[in-house]
N, C-alpha and C positions, 0 to 999 in steps of 0.2 A: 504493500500500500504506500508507500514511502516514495514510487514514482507516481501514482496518483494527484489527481487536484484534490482542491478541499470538496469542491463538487462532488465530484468522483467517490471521492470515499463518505460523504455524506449519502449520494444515493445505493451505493453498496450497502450500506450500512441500513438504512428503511429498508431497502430490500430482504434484507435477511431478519430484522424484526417482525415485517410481514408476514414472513415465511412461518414464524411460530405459531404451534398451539398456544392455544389460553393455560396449558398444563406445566410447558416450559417458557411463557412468560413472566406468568407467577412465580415460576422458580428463577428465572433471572432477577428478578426484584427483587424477592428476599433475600439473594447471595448476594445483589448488590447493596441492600440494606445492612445488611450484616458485616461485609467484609469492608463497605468502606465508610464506618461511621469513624471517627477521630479513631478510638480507642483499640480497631481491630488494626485500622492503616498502622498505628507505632506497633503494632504487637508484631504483626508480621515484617516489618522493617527492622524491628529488634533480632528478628529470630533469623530475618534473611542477613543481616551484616555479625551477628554474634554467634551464632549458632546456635547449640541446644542450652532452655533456659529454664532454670525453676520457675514457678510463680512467683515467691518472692524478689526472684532477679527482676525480671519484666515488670514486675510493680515498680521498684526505682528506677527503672528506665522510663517508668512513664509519669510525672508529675503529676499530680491531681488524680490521677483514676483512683476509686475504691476500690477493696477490696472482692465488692460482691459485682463491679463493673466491669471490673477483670477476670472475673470466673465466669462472668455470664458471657464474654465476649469471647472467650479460649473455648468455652463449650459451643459456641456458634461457628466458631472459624473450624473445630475439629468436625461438627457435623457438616459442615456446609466440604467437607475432604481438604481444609486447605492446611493445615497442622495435625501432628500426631500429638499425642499422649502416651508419656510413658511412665507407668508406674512400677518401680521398684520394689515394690511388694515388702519393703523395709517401717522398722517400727524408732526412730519416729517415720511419718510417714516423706518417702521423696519421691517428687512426681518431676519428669525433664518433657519439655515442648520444644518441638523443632515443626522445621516446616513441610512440605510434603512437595513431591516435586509437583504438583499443582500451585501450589502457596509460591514456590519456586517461580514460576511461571505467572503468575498473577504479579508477585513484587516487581519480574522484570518489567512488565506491559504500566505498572504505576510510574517507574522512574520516570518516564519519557516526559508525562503530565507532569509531575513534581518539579523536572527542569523546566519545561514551558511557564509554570506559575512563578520560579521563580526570576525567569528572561521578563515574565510580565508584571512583578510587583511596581514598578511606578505608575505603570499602566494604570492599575489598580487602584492604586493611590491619587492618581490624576483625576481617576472616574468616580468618585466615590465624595472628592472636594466638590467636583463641577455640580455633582449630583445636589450633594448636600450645601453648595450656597444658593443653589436652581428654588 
């Protein structure tokens, strides 16, 4: 897609939304809801640049998330197949998460956005003054 217009890969892209059932529409939304809300995007950029992490690792790597925001969001990204769980079966207990080569493959496809947003922070900031003295 990369020799594509923006045209081009906008109508490719309808196209192939079209194409869906109502059955994997729904399931695109909810993996899109899921994997990129704040809390899953750092969870799996943690675990694609660090590798495998306790819970409590990934908790200091993520400022402000809770405790129950990040169980519920590690139980989302493991069901939706994008990170494993691995339980040690040890007392106390130790649980390790890594990513799965889908999670793999999801963080590659985010970078590209993440550089784009951050080529466009003035952008941003221009649009948001113009708006807000409008």
């Amino acid at each position: 897609m990369d020799t594509m217009t923006e045209d081009e890969v906008i109508r490719v892209a309808q196209a192939a939304c079209d194409a869906l059932s109502d059955e994997d529409d729904t399931l695109k939304r909810e993996v899109l809801t899921h994997a990129g809300n704040r809390w899953s995007l750092g969870i799996v950029h943690a675990l694609g640049t660090q590798g495998k992490l306790r819970h409590a690792e990934l908790g200091r790597r993520l400022p402000g998330v809770t405790q129950r925001m990040l169980t519920r969001s590690l139980r989302q990204l493991e069901r939706d197949g994008l990170i494993s769980r691995f339980d040690h079966g040890e007392v106390p207990p130790r649980v390790d998460y890594q990513l799965t080569p889908l999670g793999r493959s999801f963080l590659a496809r985010m970078v590209p956005l993440w550089m784009w947003l951050l080529e466009h922070t003035e952008d941003f900031r221009s649009a948001r003054v113009r708006f807000d003295e409008a």
